[in-house]
C-alpha positions in Angstrom: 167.5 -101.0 -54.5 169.8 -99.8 -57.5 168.5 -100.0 -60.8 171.6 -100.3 -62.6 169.9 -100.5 -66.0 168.6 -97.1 -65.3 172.4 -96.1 -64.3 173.8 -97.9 -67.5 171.4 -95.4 -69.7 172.2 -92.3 -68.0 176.3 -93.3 -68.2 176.0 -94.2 -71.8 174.1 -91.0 -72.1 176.6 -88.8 -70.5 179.4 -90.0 -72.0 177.8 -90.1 -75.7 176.8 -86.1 -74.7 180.3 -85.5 -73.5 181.7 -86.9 -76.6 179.6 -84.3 -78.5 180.5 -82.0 -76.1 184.2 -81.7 -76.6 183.5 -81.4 -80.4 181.0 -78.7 -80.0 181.3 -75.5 -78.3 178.8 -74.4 -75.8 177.5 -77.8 -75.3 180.1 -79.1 -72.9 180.1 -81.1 -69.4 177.5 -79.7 -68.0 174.8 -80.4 -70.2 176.3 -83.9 -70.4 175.7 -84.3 -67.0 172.3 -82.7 -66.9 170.9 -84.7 -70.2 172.7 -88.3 -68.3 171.6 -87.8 -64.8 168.1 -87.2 -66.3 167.8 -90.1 -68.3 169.2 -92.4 -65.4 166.1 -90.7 -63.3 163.5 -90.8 -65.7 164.3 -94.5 -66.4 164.8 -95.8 -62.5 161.6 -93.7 -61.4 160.3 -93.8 -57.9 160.5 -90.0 -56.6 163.0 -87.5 -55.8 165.4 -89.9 -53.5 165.8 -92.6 -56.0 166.3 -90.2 -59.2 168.6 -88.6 -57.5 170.8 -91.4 -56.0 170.1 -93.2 -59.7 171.8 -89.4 -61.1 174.5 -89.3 -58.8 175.8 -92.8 -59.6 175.3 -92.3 -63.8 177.3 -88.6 -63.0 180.3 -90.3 -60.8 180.1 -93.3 -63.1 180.8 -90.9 -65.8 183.6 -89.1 -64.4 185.6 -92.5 -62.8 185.6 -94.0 -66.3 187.5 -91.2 -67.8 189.7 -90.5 -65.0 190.9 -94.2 -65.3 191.3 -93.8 -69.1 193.5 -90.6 -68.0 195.6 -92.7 -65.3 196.2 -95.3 -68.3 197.1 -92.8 -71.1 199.6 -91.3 -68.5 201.0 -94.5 -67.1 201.4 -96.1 -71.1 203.3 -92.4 -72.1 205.2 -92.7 -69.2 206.8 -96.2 -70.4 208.2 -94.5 -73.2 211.0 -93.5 -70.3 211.7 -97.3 -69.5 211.0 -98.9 -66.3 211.3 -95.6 -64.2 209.9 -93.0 -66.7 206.7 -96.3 -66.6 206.4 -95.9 -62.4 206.8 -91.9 -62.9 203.9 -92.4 -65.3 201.7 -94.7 -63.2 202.4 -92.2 -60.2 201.6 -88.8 -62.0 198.7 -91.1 -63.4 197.0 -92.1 -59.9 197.6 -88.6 -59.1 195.6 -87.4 -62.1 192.4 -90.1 -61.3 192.6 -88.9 -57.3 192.2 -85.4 -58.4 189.7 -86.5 -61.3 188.0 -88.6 -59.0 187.1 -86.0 -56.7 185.9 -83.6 -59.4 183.6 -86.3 -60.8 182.1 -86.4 -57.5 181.3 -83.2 -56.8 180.3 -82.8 -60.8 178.3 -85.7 -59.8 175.7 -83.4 -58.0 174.1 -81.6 -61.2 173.9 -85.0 -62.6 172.3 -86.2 -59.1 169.4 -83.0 -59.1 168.6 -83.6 -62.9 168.1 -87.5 -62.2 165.7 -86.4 -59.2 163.5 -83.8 -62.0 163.4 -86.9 -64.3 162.4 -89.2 -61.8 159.5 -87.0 -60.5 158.5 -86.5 -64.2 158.2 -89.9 -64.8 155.7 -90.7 -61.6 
C-alpha cells in the first residue's frame, strides 16, 4: 500500500531542492531527485521494493507538477494572440508536458534507487 505521506515529503523535498537548484550551480536536478526520492524512502520504510516504488512516485510527482505549470505558462502566453494564438498555445503547451512528462519518468529512476537506499537505511 502507498504511503502517500512518505510521497508528499519526498515531492516537497524535491521540489524545495530543485528550487535551490536552479539558483545554485552544481546543485541541480539530480541531486534534487536523489535528496527527494530518499526522503520519500526513508519515511515509507519497508525494504528495497517499497522505497523504491515510494521514490519513483515523489521523482514522477515532481516532474508532472512542473510540466503542467509549463503547459499553463505556454497556453496563458499563447492568449496574448487571441483565441487562435490561445489554442496554438494550449497545443505547443500539451506538447511541452508530453515531452516533459516522459522525461520525468525516466528522471524518475534516480529518484526511485535513492528512495530504495533510504528505505533499507531506515529498517
Amino acid at each position: 500500500m502507498t504511503d502517500w505521506r512518505a510521497v508528499g515529503y519526498g515531492f516537497v523535498v524535491t521540489f524545495l531542492v530543485g528550487a535551490i537548484g536552479l539558483a545554485i550551480p552544481g546543485l541541480g536536478q539530480l541531486t534534487a531527485g536523489l535528496v527527494g526520492g530518499f526522503v520519500a524512502g526513508y519515511v515509507a520504510r519497508g525494504g528495497l521494493a517499497r522505497g523504491f516504488w515510494h521514490g519513483l512516485l515523489a521523482g514522477s510527482l515532481g516532474g508532472l507538477v512542473v510540466g503542467l505549470l509549463l503547459w499553463l505558462a505556454i497556453a496563458v502566453v499563447g492568449l496574448a494572440g487571441g483565441p487562435v494564438g490561445g489554442a496554438a498555445g494550449a497545443l505547443t503547451g500539451f506538447g511541452v508536458f508530453a515531452v516533459a512528462a516522459v522525461i520525468a519518468l525516466v528522471m524518475a529512476v534516480e529518484s526511485a534507487v535513492a528512495g530504495a537506499i533510504g528505505a533499507v537505511l531506515n529498517d
